[in-house]
gemmi code that builds the backbone of each chain (N, CA, C; Angstrom):
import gemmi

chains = {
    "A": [
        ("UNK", (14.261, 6.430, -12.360), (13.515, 5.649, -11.368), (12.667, 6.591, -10.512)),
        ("UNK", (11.515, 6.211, -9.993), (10.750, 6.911, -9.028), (10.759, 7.049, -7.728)),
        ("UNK", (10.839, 7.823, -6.881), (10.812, 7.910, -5.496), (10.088, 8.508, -4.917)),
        ("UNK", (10.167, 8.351, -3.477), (8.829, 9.161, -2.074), (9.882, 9.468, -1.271)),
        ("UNK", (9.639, 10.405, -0.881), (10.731, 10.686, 0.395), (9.462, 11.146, 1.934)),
        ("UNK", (9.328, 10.458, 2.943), (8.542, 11.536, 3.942), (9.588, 11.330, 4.533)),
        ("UNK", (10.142, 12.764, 4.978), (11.057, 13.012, 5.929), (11.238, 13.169, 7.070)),
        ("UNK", (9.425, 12.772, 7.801), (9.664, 12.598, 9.201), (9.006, 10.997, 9.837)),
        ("UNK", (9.680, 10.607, 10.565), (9.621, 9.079, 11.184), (8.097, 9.115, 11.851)),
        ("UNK", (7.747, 10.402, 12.573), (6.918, 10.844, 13.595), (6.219, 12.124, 13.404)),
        ("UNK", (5.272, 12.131, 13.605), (4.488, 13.609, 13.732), (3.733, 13.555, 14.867)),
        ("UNK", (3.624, 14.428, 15.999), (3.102, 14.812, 16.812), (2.091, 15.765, 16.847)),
        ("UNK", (0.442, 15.476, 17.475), (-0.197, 17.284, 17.253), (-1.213, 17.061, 17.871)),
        ("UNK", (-1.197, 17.773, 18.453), (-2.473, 18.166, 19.579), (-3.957, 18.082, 19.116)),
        ("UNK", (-4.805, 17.384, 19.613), (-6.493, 17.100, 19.239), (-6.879, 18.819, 18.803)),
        ("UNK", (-7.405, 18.714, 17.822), (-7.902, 20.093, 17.410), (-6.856, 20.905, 16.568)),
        ("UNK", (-5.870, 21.009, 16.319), (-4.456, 21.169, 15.633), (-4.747, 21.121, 14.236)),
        ("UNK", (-4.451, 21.970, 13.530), (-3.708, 21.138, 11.834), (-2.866, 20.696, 12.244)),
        ("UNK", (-2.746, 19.413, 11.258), (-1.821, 18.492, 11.343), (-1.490, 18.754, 9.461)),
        ("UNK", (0.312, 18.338, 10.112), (0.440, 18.264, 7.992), (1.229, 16.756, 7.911)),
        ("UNK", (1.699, 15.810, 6.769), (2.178, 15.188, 7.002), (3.141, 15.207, 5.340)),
        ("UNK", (4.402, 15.567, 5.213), (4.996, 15.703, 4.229), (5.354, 14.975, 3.449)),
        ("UNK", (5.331, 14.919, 2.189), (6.049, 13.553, 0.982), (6.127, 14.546, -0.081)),
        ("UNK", (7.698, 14.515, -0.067), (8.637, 14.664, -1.752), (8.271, 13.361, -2.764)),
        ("UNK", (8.357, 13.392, -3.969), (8.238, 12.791, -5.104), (9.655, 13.006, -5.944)),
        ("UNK", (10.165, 12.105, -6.756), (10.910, 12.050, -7.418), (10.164, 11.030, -9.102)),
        ("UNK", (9.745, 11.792, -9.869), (9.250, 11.282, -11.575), (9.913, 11.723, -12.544)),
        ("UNK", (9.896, 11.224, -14.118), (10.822, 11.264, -14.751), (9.730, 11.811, -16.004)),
        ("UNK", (8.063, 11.752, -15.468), (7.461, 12.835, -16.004), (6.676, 13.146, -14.896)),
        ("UNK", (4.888, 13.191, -15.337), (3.999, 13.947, -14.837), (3.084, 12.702, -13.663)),
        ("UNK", (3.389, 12.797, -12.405), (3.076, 11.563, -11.334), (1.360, 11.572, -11.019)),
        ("UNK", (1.201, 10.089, -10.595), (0.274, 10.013, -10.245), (0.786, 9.503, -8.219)),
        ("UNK", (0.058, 10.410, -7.483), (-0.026, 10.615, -5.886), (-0.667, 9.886, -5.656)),
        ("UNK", (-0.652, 9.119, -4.266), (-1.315, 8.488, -3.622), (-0.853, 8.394, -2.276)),
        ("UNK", (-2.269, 8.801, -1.157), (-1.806, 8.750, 0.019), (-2.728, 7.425, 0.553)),
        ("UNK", (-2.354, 6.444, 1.592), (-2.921, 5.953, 2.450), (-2.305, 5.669, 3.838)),
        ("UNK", (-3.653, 5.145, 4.188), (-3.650, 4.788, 6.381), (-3.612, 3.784, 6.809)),
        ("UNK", (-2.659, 3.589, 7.315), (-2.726, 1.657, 7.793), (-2.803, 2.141, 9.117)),
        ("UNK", (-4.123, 1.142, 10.088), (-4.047, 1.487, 11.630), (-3.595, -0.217, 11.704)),
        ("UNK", (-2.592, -0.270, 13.164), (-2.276, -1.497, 13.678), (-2.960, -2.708, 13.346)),
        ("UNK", (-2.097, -3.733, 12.366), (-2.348, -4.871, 12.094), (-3.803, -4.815, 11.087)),
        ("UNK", (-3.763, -3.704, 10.097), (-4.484, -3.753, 8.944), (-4.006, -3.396, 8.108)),
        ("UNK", (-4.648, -3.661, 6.883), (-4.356, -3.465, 5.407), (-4.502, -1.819, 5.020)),
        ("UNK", (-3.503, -1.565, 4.266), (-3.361, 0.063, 3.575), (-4.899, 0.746, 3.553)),
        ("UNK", (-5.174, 1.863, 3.740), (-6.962, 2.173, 3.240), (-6.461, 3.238, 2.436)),
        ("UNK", (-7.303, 3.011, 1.071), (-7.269, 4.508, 0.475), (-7.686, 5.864, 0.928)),
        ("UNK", (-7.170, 6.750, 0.730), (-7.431, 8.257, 1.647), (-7.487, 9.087, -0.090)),
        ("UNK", (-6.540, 9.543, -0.473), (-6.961, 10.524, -2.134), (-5.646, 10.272, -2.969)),
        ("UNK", (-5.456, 10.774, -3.760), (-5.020, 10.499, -4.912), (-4.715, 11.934, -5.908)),
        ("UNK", (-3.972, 12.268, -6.013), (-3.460, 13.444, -7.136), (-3.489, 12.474, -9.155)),
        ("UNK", (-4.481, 12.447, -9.762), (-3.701, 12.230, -11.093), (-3.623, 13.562, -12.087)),
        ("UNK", (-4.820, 14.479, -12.427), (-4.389, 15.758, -12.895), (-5.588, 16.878, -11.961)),
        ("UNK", (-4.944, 17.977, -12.650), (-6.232, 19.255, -12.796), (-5.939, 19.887, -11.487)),
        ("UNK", (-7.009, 20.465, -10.802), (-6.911, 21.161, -9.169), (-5.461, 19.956, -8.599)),
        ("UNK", (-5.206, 21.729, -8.126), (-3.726, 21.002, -7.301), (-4.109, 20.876, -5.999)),
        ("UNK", (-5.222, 20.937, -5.251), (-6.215, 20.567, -4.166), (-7.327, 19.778, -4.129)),
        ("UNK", (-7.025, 18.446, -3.448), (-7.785, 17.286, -3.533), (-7.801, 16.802, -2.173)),
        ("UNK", (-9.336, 16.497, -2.224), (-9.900, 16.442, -1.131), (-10.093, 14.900, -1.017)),
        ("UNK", (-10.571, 14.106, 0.103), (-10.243, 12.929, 0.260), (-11.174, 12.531, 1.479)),
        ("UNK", (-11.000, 11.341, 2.089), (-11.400, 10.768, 3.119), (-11.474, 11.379, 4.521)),
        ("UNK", (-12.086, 11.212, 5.247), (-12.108, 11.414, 6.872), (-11.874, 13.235, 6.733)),
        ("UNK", (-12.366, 13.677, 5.873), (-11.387, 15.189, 5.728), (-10.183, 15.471, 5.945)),
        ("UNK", (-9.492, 14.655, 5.135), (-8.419, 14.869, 4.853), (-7.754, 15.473, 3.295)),
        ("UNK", (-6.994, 16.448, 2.922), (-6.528, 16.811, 1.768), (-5.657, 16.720, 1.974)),
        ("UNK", (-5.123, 17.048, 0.536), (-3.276, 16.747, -0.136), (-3.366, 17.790, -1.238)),
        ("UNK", (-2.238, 18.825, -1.134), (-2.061, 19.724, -2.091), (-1.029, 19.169, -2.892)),
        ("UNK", (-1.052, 19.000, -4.226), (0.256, 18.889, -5.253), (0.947, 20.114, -5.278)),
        ("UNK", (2.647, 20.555, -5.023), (3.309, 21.455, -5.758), (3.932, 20.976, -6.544)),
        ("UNK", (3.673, 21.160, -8.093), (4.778, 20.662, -9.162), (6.422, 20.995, -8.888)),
        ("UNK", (6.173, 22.082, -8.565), (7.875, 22.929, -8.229), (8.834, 22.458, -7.439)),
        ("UNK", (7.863, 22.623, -6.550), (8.401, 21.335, -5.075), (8.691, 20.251, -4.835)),
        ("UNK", (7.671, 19.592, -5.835), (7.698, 17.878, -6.462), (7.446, 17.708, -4.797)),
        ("UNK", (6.054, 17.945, -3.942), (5.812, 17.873, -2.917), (4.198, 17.643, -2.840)),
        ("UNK", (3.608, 16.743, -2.481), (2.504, 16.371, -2.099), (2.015, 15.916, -0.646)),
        ("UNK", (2.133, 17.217, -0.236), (1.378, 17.123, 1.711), (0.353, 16.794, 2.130)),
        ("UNK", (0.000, 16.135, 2.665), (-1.062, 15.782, 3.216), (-1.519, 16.184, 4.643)),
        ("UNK", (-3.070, 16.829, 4.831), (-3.240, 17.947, 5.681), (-4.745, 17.604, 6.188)),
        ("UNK", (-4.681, 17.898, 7.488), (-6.266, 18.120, 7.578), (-6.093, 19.581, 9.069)),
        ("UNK", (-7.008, 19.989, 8.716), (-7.574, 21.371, 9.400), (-7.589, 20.989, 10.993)),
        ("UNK", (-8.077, 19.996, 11.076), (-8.191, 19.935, 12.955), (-8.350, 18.344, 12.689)),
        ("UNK", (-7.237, 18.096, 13.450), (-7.264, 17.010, 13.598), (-7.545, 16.033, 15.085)),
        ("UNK", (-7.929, 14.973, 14.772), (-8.761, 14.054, 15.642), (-7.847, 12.728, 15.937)),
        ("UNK", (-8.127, 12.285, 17.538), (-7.650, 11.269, 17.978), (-7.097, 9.859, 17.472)),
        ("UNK", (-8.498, 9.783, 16.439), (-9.091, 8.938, 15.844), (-7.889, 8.787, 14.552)),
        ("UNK", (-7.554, 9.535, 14.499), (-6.334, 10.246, 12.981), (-5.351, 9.558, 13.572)),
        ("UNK", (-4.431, 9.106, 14.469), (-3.474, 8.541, 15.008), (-3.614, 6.938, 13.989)),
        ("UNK", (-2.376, 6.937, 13.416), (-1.767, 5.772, 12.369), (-0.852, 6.001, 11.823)),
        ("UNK", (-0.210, 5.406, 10.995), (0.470, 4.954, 9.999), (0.441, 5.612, 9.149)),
        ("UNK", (1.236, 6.767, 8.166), (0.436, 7.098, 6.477), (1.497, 7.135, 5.479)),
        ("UNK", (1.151, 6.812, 4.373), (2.099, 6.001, 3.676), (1.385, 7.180, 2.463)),
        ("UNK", (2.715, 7.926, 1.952), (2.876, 8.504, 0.221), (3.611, 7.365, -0.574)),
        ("UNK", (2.660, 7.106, -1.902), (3.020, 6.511, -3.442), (3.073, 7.527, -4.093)),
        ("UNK", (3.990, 6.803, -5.140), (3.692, 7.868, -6.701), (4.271, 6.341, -7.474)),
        ("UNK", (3.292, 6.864, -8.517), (3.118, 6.102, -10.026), (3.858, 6.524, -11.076)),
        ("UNK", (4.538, 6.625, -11.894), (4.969, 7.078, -12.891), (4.151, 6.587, -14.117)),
        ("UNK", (3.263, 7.069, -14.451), (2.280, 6.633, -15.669), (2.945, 6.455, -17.146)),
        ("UNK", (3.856, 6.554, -17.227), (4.808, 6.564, -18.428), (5.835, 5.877, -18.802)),
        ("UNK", (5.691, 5.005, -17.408), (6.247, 3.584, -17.515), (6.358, 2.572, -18.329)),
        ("UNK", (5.749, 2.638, -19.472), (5.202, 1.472, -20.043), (4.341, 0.506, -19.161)),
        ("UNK", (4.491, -0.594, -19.239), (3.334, -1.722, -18.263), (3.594, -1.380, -17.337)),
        ("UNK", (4.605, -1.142, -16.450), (4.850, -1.157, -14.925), (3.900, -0.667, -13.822)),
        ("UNK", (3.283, -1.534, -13.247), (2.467, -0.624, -11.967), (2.953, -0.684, -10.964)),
        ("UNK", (3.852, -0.608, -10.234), (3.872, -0.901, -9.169), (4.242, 1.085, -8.162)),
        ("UNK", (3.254, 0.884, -7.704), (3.317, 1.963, -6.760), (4.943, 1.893, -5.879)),
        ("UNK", (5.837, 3.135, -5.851), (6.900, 3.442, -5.163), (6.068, 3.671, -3.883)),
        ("UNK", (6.512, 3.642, -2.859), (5.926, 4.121, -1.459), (7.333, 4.638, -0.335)),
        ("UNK", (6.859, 5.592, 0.214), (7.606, 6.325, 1.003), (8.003, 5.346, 2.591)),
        ("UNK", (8.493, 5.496, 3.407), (8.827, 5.162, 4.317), (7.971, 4.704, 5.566)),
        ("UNK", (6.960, 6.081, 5.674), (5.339, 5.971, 6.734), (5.897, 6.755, 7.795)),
        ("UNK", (5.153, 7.663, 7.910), (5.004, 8.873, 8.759), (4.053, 8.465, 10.188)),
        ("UNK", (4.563, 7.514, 10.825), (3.478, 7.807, 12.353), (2.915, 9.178, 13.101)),
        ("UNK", (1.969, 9.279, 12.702), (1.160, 10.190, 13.009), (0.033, 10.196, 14.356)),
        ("UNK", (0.604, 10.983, 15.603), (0.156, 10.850, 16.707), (-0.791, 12.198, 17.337)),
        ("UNK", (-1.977, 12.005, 17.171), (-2.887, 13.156, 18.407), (-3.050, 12.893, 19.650)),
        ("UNK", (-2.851, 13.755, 19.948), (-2.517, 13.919, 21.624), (-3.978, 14.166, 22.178)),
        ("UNK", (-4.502, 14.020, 22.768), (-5.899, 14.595, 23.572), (-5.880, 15.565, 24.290)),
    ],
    "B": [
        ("UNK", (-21.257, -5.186, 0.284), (-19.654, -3.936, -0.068), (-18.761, -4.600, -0.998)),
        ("UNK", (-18.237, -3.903, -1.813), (-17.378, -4.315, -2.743), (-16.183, -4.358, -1.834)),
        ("UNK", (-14.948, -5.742, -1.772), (-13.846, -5.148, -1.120), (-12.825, -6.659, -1.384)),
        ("UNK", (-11.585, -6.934, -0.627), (-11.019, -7.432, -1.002), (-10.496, -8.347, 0.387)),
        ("UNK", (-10.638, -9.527, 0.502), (-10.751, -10.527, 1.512), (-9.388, -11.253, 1.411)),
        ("UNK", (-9.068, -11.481, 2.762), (-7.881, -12.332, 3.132), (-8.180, -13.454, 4.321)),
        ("UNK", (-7.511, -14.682, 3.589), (-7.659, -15.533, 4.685), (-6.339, -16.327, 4.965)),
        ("UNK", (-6.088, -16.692, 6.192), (-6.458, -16.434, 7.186), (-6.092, -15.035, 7.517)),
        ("UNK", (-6.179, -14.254, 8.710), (-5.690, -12.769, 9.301), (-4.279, -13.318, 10.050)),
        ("UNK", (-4.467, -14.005, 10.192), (-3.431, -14.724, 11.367), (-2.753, -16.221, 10.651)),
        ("UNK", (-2.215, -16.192, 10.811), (-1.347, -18.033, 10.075), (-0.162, -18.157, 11.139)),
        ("UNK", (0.074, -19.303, 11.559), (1.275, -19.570, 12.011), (1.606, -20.912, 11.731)),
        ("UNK", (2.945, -20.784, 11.327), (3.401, -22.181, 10.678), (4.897, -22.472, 10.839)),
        ("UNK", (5.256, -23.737, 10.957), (6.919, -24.270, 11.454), (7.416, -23.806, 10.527)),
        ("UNK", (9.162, -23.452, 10.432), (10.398, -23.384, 9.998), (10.133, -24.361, 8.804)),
        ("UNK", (10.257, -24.301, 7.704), (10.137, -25.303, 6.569), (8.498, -25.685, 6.075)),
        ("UNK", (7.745, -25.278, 6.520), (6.477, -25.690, 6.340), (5.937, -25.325, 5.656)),
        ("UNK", (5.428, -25.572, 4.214), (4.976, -25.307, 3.270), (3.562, -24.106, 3.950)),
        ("UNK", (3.413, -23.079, 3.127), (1.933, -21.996, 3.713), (1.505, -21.932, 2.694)),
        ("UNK", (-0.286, -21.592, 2.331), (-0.702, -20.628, 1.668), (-1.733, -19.400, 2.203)),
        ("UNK", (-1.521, -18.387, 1.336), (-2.133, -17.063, 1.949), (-3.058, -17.358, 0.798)),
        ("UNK", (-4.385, -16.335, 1.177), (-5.408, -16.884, -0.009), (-6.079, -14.945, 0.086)),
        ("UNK", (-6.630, -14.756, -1.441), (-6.674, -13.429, -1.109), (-8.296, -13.591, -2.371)),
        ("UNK", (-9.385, -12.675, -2.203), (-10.195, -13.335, -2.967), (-10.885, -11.326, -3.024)),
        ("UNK", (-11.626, -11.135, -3.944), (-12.101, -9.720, -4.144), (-13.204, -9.951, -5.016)),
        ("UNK", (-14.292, -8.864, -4.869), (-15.360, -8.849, -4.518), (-15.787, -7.704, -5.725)),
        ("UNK", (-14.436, -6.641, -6.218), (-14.075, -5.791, -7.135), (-14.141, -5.918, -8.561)),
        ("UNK", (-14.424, -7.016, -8.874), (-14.063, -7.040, -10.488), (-12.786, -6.455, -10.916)),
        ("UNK", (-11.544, -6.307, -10.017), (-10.426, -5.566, -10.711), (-9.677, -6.876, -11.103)),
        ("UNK", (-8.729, -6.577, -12.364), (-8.067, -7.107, -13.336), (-6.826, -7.610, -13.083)),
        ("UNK", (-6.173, -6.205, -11.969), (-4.914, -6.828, -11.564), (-4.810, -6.702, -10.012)),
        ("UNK", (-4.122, -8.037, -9.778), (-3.681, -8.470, -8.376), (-2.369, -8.268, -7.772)),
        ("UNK", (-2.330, -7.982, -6.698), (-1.016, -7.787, -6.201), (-1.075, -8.648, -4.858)),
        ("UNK", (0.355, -8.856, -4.494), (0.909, -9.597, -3.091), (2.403, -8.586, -2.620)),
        ("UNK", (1.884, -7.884, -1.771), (2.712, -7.219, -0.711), (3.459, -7.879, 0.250)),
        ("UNK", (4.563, -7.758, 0.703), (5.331, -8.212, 1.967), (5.457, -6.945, 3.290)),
        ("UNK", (4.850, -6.897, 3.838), (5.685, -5.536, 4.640), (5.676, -5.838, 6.165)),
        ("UNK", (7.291, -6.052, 6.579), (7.535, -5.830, 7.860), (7.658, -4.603, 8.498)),
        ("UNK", (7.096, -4.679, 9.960), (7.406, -4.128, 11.026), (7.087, -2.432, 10.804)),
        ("UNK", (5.748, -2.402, 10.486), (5.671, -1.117, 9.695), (6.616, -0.116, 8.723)),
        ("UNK", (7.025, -1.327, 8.156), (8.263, -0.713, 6.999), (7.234, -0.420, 5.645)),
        ("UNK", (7.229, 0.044, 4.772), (6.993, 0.375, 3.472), (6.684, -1.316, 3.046)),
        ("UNK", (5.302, -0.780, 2.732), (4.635, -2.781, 1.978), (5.964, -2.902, 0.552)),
        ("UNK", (6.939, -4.068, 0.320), (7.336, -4.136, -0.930), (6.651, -5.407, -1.506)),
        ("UNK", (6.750, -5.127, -3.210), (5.916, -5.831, -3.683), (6.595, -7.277, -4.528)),
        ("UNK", (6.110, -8.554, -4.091), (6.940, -9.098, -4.291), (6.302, -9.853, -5.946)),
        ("UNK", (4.915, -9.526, -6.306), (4.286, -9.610, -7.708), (3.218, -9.281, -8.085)),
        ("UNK", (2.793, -9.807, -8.956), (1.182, -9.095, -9.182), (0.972, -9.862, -10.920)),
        ("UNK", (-0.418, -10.060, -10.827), (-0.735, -10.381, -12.303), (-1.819, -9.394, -12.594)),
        ("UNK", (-1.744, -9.493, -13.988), (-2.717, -7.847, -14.458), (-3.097, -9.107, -15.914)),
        ("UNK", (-4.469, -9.155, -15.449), (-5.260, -10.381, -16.105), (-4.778, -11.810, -15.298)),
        ("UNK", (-4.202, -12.618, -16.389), (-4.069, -13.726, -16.410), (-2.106, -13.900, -16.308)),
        ("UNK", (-1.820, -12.437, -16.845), (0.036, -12.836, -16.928), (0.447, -12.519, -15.353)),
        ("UNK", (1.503, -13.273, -15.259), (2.312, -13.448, -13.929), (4.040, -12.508, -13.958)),
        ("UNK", (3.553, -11.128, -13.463), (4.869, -10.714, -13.313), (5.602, -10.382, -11.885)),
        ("UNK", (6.727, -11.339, -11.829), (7.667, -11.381, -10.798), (8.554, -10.568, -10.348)),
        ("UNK", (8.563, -9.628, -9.569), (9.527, -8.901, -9.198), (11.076, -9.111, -9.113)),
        ("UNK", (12.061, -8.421, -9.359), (13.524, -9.470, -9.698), (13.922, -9.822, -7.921)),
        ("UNK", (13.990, -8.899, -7.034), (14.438, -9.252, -5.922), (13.471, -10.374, -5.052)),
        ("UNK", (12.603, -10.464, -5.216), (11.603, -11.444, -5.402), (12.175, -13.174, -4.863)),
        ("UNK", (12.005, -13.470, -3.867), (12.752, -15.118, -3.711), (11.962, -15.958, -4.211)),
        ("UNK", (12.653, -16.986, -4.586), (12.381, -18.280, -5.320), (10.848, -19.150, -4.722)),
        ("UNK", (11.421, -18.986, -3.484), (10.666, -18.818, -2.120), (9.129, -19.254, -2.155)),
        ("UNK", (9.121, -17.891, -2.611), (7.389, -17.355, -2.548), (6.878, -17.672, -4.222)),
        ("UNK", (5.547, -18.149, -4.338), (5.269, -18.821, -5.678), (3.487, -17.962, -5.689)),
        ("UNK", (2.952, -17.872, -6.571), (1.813, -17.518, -6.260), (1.043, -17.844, -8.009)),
        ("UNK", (-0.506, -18.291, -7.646), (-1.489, -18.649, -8.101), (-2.982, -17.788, -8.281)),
        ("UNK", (-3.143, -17.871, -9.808), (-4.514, -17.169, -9.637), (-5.807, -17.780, -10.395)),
        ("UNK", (-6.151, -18.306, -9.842), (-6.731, -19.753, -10.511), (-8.085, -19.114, -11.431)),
        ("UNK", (-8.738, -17.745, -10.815), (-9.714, -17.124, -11.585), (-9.386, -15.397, -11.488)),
        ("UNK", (-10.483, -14.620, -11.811), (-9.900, -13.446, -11.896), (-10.649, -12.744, -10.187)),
        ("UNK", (-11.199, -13.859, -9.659), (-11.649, -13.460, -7.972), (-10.766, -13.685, -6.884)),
        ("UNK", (-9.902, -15.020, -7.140), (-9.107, -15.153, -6.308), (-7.389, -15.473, -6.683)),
        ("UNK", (-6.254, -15.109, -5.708), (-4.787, -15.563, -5.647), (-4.302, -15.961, -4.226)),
        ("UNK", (-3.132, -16.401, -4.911), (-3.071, -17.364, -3.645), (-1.455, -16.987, -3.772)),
        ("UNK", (-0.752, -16.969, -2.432), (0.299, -17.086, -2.176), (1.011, -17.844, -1.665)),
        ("UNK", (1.590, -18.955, -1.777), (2.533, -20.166, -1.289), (3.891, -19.367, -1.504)),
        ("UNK", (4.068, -19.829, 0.201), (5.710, -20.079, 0.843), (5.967, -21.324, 0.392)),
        ("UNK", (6.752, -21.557, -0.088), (7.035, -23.326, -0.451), (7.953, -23.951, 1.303)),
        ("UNK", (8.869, -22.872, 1.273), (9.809, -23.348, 2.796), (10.110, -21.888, 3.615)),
        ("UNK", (8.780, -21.587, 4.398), (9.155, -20.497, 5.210), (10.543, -20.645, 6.164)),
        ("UNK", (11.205, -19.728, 6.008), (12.195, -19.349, 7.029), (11.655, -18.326, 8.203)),
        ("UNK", (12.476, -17.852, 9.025), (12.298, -16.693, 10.189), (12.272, -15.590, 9.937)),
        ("UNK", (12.751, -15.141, 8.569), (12.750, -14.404, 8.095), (11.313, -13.608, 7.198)),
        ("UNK", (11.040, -14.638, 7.256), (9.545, -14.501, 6.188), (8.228, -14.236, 6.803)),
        ("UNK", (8.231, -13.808, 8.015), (7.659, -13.510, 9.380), (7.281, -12.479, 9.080)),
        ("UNK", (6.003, -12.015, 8.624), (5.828, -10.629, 8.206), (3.945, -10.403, 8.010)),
        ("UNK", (3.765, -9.502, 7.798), (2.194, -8.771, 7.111), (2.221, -9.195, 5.873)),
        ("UNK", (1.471, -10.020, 5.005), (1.296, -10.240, 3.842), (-0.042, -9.633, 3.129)),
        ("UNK", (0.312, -8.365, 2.460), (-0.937, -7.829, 1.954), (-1.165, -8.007, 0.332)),
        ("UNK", (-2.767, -8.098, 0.273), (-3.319, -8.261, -1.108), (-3.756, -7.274, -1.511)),
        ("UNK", (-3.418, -6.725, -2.925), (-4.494, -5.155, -3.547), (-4.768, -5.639, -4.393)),
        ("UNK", (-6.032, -4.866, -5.157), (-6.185, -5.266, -6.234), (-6.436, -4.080, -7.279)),
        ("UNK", (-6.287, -3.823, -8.538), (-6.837, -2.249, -9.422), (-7.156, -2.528, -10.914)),
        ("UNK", (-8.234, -1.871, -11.107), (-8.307, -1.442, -12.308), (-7.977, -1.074, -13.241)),
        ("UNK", (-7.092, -1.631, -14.090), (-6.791, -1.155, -15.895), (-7.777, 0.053, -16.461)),
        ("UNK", (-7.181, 1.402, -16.471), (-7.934, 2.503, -16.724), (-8.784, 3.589, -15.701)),
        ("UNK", (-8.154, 2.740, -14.392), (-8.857, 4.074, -13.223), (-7.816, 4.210, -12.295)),
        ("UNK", (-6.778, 4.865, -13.164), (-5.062, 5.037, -12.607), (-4.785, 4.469, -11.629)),
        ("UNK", (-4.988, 3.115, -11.943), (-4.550, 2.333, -11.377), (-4.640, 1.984, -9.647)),
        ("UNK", (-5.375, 2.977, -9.169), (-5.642, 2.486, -7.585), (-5.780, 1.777, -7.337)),
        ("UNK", (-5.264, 1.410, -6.202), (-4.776, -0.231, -5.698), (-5.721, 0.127, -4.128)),
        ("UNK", (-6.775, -1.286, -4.048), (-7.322, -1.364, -2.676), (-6.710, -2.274, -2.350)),
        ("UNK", (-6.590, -2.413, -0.804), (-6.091, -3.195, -0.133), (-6.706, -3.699, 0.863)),
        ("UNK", (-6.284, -5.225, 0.704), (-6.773, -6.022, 2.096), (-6.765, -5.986, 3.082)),
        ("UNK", (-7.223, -6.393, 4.411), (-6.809, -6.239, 5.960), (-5.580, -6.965, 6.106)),
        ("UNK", (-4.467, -8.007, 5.202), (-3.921, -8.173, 5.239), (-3.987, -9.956, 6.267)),
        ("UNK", (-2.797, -10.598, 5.612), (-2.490, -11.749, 7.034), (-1.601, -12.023, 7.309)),
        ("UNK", (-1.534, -12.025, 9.108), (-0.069, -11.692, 9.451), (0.593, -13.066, 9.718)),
        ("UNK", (1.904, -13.793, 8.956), (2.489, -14.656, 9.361), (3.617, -14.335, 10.460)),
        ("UNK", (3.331, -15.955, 11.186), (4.235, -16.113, 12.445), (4.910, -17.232, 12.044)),
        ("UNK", (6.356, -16.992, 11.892), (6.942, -18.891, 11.314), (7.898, -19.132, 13.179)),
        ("UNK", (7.531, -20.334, 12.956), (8.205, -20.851, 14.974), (9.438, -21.388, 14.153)),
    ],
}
model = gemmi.Model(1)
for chain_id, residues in chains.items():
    chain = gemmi.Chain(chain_id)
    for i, (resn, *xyz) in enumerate(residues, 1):
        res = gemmi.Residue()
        res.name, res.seqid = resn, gemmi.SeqId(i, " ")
        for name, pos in zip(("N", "CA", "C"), xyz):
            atom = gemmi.Atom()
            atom.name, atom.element = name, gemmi.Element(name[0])
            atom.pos, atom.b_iso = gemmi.Position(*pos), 0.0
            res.add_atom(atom)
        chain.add_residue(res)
    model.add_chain(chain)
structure = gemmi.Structure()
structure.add_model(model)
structure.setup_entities()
């Protein structure tokens, strides 16, 4: 079976800060990643996506996500982060080897707060 | 803009009162989904059709019934909301062959009195 683990409830970080936001994976082969942003009382938004090749993928609002295979860890990061960045963020993984099955696993959701 | 529409954003409806959520896209994607997610918990998925077939999730209640009358729009009927069923109801939709990314709706939030 597939899993997400983000292991923190909360992230805190100062306007101008890297910010990171962590998600373990659990696949039974080779995963397909997916991060998104839900702000208050909206629908998921896509942000990027790991399926192969560069283990650095770049994404929305400047935001990236590095894959470590080793780690079975897909972080999600941006360089300086902005007010505006305060939400919700939610890690999937796909197991493409499922046969028919799509349904995206999703992690728990990491509230993610910039401070001014 | 290509994207994926929900109506109403807001619904509120009595204890027993038959609902429908209506979800309509703009995408040409193939397969549909209907999300449940409370209280900023993890959206779970309670089905989705990919074309025309209807697959039901097992934990899935009897409950909730859903319709896709073309490949633009689905529809979600509560047959007898409870208090329980009080939640964010989100729609995605994805493509067969573009790993599958799922967009998602602004979602509509039910209130059952």
């Amino acid at each position: 079976a597939q899993s997400v683990a983000q292991p923190e409830d909360q992230v805190n970080v100062a306007e101008g800060n890297p910010l990171t936001v962590k998600c373990t994976y659990s696949v039974s082969g080779n995963p397909y990643l997916f991060w998104y942003v839900q702000y208050p009382n909206r629908g998921l938004q896509f942000l990027l996506k790991y399926i192969t090749g560069d283990n650095l993928v770049k994404g929305s609002y400047g935001f990236e996500a590095e894959f470590n295979k080793s780690q079975t860890s897909f972080h999600l990061k941006k360089p300086s982060a902005l007010v505006s960045d305060s939400a919700l963020y939610f890690c999937a993984v796909r197991d493409p080897f499922r046969g028919s099955a799509r349904q995206l696993t999703f992690g728990s959701g990491t509230q993610l707060t910039v401070l001014p | 803009d290509a994207m994926v529409i929900q109506n109403p954003r807001y619904q509120v409806t009595q204890f027993g009162k038959p609902v429908t959520l209506s979800c309509s896209q703009t995408l040409n994607h193939n397969v549909m989904y209907w999300y449940q997610q409370k209280s900023s918990q993890a959206p779970k998925l309670l089905f989705h059709y990919y074309d025309k077939d209807f697959n039901n999730e097992a934990d899935t209640p009897d409950n909730f019934q859903s319709r896709r009358p073309n490949t633009s729009f689905c529809f979600l009927d509560i047959r007898s909301p409870g208090l329980g069923d009080a939640a964010m109801y989100l729609c995605a939709t994805s493509r067969t062959g573009e790993q599958e990314t799922q967009y998602f709706g602004p979602g509509t939030r039910l209130l059952v009195l």
